[in-house]
PDB file with one MODEL, atoms N, CA, C and O in Angstrom:
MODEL        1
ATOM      1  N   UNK A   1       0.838  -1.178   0.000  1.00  0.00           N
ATOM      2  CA  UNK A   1       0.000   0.000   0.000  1.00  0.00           C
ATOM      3  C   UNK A   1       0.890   1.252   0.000  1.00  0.00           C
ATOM      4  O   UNK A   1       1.922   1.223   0.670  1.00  0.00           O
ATOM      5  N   UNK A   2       0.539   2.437  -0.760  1.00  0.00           N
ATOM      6  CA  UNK A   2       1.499   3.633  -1.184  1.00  0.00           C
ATOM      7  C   UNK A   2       0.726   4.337   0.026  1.00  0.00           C
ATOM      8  O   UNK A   2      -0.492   4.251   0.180  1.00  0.00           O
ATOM      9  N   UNK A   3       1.772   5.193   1.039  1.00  0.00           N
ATOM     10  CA  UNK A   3       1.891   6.289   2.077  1.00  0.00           C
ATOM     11  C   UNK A   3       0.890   7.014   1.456  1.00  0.00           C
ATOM     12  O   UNK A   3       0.691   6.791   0.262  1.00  0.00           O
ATOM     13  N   UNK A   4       0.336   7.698   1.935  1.00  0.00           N
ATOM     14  CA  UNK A   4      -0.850   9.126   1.741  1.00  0.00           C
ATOM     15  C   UNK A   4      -0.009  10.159   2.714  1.00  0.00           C
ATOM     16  O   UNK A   4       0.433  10.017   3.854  1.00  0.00           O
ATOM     17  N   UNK A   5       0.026  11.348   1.706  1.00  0.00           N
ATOM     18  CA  UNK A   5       0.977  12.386   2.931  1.00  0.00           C
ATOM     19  C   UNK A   5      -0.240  13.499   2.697  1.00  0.00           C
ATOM     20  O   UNK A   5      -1.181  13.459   1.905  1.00  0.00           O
ATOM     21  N   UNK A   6       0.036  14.254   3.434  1.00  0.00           N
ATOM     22  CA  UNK A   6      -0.643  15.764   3.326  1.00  0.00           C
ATOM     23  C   UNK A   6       0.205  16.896   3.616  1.00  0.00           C
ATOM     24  O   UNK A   6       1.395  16.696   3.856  1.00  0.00           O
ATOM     25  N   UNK A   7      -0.308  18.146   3.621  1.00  0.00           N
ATOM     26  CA  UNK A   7       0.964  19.018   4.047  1.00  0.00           C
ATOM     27  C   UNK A   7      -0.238  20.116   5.172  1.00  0.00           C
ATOM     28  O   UNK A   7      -1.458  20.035   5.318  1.00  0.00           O
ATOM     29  N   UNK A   8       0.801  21.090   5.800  1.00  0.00           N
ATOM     30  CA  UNK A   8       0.449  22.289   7.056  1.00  0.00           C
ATOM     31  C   UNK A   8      -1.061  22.786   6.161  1.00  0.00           C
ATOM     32  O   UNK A   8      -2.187  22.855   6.654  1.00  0.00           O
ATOM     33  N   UNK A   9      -0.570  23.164   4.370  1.00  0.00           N
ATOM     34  CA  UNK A   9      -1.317  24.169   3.669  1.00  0.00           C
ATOM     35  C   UNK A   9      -2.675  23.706   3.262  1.00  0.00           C
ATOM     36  O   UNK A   9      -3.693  24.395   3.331  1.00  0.00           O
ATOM     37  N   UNK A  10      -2.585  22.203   2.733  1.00  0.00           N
ATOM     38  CA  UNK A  10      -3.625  21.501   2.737  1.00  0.00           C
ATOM     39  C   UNK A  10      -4.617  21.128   3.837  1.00  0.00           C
ATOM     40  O   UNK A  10      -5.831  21.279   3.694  1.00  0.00           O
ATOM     41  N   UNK A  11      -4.367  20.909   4.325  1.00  0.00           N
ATOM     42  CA  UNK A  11      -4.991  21.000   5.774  1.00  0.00           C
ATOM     43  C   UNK A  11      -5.965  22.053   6.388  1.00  0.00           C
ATOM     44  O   UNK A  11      -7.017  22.028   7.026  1.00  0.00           O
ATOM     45  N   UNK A  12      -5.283  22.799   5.992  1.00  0.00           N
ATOM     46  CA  UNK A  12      -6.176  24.268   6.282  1.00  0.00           C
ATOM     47  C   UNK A  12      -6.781  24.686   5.862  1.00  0.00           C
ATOM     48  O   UNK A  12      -7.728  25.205   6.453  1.00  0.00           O
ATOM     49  N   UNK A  13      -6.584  24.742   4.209  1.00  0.00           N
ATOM     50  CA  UNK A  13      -7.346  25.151   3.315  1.00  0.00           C
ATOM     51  C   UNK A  13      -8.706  24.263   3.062  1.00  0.00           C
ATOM     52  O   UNK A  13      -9.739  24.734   2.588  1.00  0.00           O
ATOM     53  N   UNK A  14      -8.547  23.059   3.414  1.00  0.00           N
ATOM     54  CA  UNK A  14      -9.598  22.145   3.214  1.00  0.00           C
ATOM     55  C   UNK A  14     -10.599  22.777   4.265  1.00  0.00           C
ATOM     56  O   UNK A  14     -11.785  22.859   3.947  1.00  0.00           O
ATOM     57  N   UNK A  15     -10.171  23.233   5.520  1.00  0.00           N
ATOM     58  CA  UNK A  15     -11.290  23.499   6.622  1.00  0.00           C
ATOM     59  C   UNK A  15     -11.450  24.897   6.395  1.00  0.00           C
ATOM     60  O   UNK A  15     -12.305  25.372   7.143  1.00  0.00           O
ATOM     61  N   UNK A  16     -10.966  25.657   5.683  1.00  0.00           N
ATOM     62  CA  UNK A  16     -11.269  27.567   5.469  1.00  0.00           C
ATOM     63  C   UNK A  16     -10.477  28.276   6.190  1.00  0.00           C
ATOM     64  O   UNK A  16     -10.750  29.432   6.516  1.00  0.00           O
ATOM     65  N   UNK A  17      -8.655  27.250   6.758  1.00  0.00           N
ATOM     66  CA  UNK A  17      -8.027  27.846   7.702  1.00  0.00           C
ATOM     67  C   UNK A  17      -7.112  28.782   6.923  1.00  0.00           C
ATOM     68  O   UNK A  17      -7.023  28.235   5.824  1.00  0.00           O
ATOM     69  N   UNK A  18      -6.603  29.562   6.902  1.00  0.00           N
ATOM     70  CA  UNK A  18      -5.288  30.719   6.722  1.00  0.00           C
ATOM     71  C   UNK A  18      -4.195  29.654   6.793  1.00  0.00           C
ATOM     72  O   UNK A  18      -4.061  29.144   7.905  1.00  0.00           O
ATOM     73  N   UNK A  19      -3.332  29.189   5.754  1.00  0.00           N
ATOM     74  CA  UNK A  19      -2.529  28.362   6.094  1.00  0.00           C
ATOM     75  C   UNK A  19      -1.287  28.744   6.718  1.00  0.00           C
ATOM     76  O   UNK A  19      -0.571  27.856   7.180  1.00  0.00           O
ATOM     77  N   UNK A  20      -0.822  30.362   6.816  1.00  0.00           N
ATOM     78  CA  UNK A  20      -0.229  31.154   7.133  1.00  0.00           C
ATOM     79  C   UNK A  20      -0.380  30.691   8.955  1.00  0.00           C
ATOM     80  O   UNK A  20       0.444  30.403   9.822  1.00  0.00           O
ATOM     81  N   UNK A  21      -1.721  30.801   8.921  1.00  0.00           N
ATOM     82  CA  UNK A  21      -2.023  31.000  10.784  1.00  0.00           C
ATOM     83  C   UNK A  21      -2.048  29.344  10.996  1.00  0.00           C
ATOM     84  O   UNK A  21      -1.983  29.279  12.224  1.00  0.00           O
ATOM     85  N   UNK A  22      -2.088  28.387  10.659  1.00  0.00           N
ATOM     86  CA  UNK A  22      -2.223  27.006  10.623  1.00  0.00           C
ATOM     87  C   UNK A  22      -0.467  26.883  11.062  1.00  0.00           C
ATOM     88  O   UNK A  22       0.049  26.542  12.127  1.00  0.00           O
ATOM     89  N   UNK A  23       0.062  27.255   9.943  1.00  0.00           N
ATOM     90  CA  UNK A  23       1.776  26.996  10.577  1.00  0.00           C
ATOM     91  C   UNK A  23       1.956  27.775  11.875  1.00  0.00           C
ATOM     92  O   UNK A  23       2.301  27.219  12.918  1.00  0.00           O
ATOM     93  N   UNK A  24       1.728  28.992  11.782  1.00  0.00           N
ATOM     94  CA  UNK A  24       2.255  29.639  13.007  1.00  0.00           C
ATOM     95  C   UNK A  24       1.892  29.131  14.432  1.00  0.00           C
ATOM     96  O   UNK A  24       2.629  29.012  15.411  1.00  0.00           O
ATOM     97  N   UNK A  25       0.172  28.781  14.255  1.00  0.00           N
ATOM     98  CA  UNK A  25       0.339  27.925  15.731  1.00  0.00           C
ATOM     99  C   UNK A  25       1.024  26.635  15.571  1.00  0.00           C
ATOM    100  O   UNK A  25       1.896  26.385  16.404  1.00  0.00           O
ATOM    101  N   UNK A  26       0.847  25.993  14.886  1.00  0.00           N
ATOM    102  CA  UNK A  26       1.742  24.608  15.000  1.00  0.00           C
ATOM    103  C   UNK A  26       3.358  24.883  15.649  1.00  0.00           C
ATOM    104  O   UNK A  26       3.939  24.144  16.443  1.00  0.00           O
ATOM    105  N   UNK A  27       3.903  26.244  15.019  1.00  0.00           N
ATOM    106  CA  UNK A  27       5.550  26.593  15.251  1.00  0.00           C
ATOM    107  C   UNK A  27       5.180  27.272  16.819  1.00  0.00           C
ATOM    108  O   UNK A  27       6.220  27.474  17.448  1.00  0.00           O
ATOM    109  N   UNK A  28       3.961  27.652  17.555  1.00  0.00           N
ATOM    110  CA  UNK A  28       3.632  28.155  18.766  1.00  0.00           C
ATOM    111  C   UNK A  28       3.815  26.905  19.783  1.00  0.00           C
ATOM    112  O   UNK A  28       4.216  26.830  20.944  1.00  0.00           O
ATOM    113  N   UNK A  29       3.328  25.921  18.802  1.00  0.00           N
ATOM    114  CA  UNK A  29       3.232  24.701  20.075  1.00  0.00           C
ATOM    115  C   UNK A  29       4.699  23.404  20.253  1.00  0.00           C
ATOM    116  O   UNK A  29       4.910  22.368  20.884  1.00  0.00           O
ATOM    117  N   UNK A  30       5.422  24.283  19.257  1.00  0.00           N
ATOM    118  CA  UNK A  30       6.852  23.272  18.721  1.00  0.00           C
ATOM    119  C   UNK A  30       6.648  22.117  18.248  1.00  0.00           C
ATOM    120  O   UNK A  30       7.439  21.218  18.534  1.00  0.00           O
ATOM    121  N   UNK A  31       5.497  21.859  17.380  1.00  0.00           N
ATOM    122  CA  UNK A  31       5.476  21.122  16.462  1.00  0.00           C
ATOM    123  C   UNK A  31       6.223  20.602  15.442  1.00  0.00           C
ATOM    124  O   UNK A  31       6.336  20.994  14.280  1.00  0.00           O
ATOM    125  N   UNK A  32       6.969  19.212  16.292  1.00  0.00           N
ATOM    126  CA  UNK A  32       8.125  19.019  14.970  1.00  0.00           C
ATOM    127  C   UNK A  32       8.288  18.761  13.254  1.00  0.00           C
ATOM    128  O   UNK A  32       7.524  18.187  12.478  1.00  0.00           O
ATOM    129  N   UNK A  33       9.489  19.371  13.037  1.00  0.00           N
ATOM    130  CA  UNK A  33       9.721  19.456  11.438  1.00  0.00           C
ATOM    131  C   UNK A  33      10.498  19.637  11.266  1.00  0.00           C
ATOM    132  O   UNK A  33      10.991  20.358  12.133  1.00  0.00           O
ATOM    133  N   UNK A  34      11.452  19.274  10.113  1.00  0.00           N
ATOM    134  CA  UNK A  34      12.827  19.449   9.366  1.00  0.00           C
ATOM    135  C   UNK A  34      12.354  20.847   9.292  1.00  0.00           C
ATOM    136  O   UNK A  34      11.226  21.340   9.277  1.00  0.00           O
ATOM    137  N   UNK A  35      13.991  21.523   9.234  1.00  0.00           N
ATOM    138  CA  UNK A  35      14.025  22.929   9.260  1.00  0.00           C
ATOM    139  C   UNK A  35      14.252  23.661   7.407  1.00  0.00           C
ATOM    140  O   UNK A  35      15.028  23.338   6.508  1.00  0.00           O
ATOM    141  N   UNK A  36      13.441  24.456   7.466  1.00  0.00           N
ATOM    142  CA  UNK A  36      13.087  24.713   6.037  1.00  0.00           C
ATOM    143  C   UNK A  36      12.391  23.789   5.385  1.00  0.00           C
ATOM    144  O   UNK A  36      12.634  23.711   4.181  1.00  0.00           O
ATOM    145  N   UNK A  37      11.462  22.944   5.900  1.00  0.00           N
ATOM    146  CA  UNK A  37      10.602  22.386   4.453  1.00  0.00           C
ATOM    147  C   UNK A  37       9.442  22.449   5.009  1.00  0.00           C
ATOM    148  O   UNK A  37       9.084  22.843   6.119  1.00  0.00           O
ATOM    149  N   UNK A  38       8.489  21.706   3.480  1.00  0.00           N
ATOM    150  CA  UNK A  38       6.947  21.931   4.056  1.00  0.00           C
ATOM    151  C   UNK A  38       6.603  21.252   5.393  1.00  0.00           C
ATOM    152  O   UNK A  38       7.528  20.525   5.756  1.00  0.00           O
ATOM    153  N   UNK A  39       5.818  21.263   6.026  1.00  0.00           N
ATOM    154  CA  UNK A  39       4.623  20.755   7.164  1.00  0.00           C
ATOM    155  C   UNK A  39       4.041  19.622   6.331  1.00  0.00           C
ATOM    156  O   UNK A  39       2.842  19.357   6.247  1.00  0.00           O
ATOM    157  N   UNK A  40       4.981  19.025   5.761  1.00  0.00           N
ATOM    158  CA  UNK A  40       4.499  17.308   4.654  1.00  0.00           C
ATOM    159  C   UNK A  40       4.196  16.559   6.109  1.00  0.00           C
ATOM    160  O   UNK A  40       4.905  16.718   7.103  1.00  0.00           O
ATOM    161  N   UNK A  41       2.708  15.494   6.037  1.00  0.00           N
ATOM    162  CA  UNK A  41       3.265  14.562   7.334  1.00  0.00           C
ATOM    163  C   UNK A  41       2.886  13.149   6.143  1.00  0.00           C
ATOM    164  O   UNK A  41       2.877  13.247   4.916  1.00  0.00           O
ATOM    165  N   UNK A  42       2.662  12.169   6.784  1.00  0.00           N
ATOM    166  CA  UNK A  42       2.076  10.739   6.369  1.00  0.00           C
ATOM    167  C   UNK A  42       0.148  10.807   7.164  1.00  0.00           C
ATOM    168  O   UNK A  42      -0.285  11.157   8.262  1.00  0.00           O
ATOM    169  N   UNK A  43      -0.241  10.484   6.400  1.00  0.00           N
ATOM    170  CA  UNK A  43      -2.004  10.704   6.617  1.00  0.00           C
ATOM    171  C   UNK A  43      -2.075   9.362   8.118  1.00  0.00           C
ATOM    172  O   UNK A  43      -1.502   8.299   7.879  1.00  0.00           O
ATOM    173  N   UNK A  44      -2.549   9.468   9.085  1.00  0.00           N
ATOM    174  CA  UNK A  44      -2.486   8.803  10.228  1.00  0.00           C
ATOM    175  C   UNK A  44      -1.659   8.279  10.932  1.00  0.00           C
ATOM    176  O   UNK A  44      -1.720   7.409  11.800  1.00  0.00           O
ATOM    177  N   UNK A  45      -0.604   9.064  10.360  1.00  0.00           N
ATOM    178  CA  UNK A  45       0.988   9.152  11.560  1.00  0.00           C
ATOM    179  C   UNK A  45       0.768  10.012  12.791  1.00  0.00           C
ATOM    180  O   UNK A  45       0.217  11.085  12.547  1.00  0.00           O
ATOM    181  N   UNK A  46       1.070   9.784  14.031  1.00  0.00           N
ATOM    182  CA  UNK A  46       1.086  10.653  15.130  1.00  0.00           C
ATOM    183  C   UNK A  46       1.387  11.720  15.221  1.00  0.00           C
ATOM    184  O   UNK A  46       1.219  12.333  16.275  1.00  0.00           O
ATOM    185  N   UNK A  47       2.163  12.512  13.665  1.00  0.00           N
ATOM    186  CA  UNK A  47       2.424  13.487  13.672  1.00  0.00           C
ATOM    187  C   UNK A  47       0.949  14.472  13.095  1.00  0.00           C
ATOM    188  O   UNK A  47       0.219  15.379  13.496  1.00  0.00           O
ATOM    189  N   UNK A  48       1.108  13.705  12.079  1.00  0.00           N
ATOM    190  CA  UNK A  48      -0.285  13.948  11.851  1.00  0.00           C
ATOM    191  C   UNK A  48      -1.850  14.272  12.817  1.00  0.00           C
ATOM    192  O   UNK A  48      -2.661  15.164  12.567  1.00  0.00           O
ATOM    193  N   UNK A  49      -1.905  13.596  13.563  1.00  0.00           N
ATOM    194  CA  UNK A  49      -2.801  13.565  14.617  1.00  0.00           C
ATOM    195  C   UNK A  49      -2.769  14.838  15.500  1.00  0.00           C
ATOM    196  O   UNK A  49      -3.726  15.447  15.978  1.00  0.00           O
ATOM    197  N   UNK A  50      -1.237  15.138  15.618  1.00  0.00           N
ATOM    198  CA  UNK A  50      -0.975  15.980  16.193  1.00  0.00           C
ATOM    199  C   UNK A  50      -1.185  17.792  15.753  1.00  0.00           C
ATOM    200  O   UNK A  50      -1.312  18.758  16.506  1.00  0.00           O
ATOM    201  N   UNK A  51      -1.159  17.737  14.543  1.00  0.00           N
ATOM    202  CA  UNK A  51      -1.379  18.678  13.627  1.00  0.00           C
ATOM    203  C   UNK A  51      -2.936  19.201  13.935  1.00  0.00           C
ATOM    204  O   UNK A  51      -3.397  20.308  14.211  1.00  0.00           O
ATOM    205  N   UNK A  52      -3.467  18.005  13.772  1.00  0.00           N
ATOM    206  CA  UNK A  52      -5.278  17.772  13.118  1.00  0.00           C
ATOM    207  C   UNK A  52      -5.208  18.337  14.626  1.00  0.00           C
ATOM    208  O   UNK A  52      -5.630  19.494  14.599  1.00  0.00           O
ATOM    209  N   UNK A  53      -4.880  18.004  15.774  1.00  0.00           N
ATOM    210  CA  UNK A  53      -5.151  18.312  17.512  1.00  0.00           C
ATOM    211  C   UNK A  53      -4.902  20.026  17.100  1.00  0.00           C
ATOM    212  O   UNK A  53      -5.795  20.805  17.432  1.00  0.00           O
ATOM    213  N   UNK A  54      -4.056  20.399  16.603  1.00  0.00           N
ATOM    214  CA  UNK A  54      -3.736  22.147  16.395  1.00  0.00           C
ATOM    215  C   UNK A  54      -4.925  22.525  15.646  1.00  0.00           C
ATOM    216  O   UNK A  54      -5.791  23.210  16.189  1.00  0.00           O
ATOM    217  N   UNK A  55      -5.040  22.114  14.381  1.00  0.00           N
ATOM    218  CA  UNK A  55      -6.060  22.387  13.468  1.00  0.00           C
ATOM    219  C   UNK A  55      -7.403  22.608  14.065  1.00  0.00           C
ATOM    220  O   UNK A  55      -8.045  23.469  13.463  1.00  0.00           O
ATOM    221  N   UNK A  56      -8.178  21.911  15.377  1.00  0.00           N
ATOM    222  CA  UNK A  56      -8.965  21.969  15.870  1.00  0.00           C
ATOM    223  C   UNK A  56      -8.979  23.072  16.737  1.00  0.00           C
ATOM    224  O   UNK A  56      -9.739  24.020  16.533  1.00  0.00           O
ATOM    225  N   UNK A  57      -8.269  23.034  17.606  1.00  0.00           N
ATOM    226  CA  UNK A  57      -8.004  23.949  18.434  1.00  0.00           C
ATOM    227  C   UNK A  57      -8.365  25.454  17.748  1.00  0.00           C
ATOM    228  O   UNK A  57      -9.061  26.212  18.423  1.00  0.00           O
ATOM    229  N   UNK A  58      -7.831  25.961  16.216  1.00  0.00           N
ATOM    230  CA  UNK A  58      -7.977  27.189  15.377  1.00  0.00           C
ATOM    231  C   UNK A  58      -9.575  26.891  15.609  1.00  0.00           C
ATOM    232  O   UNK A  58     -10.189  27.590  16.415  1.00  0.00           O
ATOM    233  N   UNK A  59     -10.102  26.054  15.036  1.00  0.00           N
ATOM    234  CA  UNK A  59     -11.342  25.800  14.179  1.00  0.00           C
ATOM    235  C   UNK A  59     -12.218  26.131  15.330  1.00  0.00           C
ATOM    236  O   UNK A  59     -13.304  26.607  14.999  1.00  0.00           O
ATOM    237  N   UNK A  60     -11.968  25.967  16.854  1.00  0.00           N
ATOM    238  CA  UNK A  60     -12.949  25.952  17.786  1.00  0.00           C
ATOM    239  C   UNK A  60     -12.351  27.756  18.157  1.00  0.00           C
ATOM    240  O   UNK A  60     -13.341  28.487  18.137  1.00  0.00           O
ATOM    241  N   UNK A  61     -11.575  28.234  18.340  1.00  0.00           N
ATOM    242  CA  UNK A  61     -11.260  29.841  18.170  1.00  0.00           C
ATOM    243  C   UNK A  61     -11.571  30.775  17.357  1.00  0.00           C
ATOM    244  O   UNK A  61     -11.566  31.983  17.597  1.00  0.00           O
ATOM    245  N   UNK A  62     -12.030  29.905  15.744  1.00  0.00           N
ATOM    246  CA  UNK A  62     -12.829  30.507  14.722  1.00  0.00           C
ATOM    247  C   UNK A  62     -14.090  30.597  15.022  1.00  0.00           C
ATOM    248  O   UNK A  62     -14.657  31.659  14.761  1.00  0.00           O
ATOM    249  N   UNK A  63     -14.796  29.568  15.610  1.00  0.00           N
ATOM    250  CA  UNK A  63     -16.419  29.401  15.810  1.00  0.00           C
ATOM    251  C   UNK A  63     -16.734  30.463  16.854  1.00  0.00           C
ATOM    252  O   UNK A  63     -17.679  31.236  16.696  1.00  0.00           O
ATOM    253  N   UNK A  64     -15.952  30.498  17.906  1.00  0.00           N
ATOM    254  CA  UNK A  64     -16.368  31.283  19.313  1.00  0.00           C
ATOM    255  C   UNK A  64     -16.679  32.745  18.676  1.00  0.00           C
ATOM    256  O   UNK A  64     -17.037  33.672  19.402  1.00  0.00           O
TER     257      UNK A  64
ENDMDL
END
C-alpha cells in the first residue's frame, strides 16, 4: 500500500483555515519538522494527529 501524505497548507485550506495561521500555531506549540521544508506529514501518523489536535483547536477559536 502507497503512504498518503498531506501538508500544514492543505490542511487548512480544506477546513477555510489561513494556512499562514495554521503553521504559526503549529511553530507556537513546537510542532516538529525538518528545518526549512513543508509541514508534509504521512495521513495517520502521530504526527499527523498531532497537527489535526492544532487544526482543531484554530477551528474551535474561529467558531467562538
Amino acid at each position: 500500500m502507497i503512504a498518503k501524505y498531506t501538508t500544514a497548507e492543505g490542511m487548512a485550506r480544506t477546513v477555510g483555515v489561513d494556512p499562514n495561521t495554521f503553521r504559526e500555531a503549529l511553530r507556537n506549540v513546537k510542532h516538529p519538522r525538518k528545518r526549512n521544508t513543508d509541514w508534509e506529514v504521512k495521513i495517520d501518523s502521530p504526527s499527523y494527529s498531532g497537527m489535526r489536535t492544532v487544526l482543531a483547536s484554530l477551528l474551535r477559536r474561529k467558531a467562538a
